[in-house]
C-alpha angles and dihedrals in degrees: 000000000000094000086078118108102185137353119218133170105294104353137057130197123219139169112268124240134193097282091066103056094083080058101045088048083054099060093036095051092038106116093232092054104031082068096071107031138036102248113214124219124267088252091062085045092057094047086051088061082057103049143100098201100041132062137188108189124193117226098212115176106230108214091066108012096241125148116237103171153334143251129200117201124190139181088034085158090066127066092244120073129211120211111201133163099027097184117172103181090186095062126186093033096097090246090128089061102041089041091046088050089050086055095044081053099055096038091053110028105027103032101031103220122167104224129355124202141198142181131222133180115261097238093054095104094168087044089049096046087046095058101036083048088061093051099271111159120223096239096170159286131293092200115214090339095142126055118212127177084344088306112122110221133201121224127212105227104207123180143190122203114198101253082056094060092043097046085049122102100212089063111036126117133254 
């Protein structure tokens, strides 16, 4: 299949096509994950299939083909990355933290970017140990920069730079 990016244990991450954005909606719009994103519409979604500097990437298992979650990527022009949207609808399997490492992977090794960066809202607590367990830094807060159901929220803003991720343990090579 030449729409996968890596391979790991158990997962595999892919570009998405356009048999995958009912799928995407659905974990966007899904209650336990709209809480903690700002879900885009499936028209932004289809120009995403067609960009250079966006990416919506699939996380299939591949034992069985299944997908288990999604991953949006913007300013890929830049070398800096942003994640957005890391969705894992099949939660308490340890697929965010393999998936995440894939992606880590791809962004540092294969890519080649320089930093790569990612927001959270400040009251995800599981989202906000994840990434600062794989090394994510606490840059900053956006304080009350996104309104929801009329509730200003602030965001945690957390970033990795390459020699981070290779100096790092949990990702060197063996």
């Amino acid at each position: 299949m030449k729409n996968i990016l890596l391979e790991g244990k158990n997962l595999r991450l892919r570009r998405a096509s356009d048999t995958d954005l009912n799928y995407i909606m659905k974990l966007q719009f899904a209650p336990e994950n709209l809480k903690f994103i700002v879900p885009f519409d499936e028209n932004y979604h289809r120009e995403i299939l067609s960009s250079n500097d966006k990416l919506d990437i699939i996380v299939e298992e591949i034992d069985t083909g299944e997908r288990v979650g999604y991953f949006m990527l913007r300013e890929l022009d830049t070398p800096c990355a942003e994640y957005t949207h890391v969705i894992i609808d099949k939660k308490n399997r340890g697929y965010g933290r393999e998936s995440l490492k894939l992606l880590l992977k791809w962004t540092f090794e294969i890519k080649k970017y320089h930093r790569v960066w990612i927001d959270c809202k400040d009251y995800n607590s599981i989202a906000l140990h994840l990434y600062e367990s794989l090394g994510f830094v606490r840059e900053g807060v956006l304080r009350e920069i996104i309104l929801t159901n009329g509730v200003y929220e602030n965001l945690i803003v957390l970033g990795m730079l390459d020699r981070e991720y290779f100096t790092q343990p949990l990702f060197r090579r063996s």
